[in-house]
C-alpha positions as CSV (number, residue, x, y, z in Angstrom):
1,X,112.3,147.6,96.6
2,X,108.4,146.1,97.6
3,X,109.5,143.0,96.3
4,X,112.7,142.8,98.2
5,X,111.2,143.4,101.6
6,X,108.2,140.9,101.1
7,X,110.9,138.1,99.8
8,X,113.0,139.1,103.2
9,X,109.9,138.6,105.4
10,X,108.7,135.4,104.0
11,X,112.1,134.0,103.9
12,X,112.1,135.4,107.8
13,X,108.5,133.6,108.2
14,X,109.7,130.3,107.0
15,X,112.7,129.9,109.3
16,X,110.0,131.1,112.1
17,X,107.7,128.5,111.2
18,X,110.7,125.9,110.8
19,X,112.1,126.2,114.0
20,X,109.0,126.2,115.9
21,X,108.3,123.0,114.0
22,X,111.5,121.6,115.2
23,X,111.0,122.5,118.6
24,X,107.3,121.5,118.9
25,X,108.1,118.2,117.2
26,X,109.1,116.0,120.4
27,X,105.7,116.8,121.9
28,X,103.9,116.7,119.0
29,X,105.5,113.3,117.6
30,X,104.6,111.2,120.5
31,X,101.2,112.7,120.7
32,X,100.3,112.1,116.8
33,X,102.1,108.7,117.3
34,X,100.2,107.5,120.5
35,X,96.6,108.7,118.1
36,X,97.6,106.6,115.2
37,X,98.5,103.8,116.7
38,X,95.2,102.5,117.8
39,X,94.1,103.3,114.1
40,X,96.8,101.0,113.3
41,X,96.2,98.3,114.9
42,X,92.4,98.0,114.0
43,X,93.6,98.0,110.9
44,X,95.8,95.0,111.1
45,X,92.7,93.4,112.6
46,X,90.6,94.0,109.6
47,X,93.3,92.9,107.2
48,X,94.0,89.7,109.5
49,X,89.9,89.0,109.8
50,X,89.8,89.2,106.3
51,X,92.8,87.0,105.0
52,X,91.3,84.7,107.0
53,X,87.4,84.8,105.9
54,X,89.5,85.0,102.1
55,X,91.2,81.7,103.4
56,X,88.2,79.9,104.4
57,X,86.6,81.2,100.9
58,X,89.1,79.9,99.0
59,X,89.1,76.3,100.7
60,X,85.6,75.7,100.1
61,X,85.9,76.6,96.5
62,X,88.8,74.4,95.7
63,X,86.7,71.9,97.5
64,X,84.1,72.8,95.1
65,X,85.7,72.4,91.8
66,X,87.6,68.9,93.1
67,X,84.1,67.7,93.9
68,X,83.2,68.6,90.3
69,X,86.1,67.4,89.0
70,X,85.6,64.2,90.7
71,X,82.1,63.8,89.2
72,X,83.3,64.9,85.9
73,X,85.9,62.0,85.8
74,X,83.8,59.5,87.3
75,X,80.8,60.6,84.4
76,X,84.1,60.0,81.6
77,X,84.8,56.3,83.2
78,X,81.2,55.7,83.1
79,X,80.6,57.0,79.8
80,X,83.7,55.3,78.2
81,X,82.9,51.8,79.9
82,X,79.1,52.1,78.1
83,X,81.1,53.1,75.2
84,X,83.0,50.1,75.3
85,X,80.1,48.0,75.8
86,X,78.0,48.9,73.2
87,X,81.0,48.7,70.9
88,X,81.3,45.1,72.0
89,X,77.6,44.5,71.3
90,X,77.3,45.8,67.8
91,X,80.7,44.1,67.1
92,X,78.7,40.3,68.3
């Protein structure tokens, strides 16, 4: 019968505990709630901070690589016009 009783009084204990939860949760809700949101809303600062350094990061580089491509292109014109004219040349 040990086993009985000690099933009985947990079983007792947990409706304890849940109905003090219940009726502690409209203080405690509020309270947790009114902690957390200032935690929040530093951290949608950070995130908005750094989508925008990540924006800023991400224009320069595109900037970067169409400044290289416009190099490489302008390199390929050059080299295919010398091409041309030393094919020109030898063909004379």
């Amino acid at each position: 019968m040990p086993f009985e009783e000690n099933a009985l009084v947990k079983t007792g204990g947990s409706v304890i505990i849940g109905a003090a939860a219940i009726m502690l949760a409209p203080i405690v809700i509020p309270i947790v709630t009114s902690a957390a949101r200032p935690v929040a809303k530093a951290a949608i600062k950070s995130s908005i901070i750094a989508f925008e350094k990540l924006k800023m990061i991400a224009s320069e580089t595109r900037e970067t690589i169409e400044d290289l491509a416009a190099e490489a292109r302008s390199e390929i014109i050059q080299i295919t016009a010398e091409a041309k004219e030393e094919l020109v040349k030898s063909n004379t």
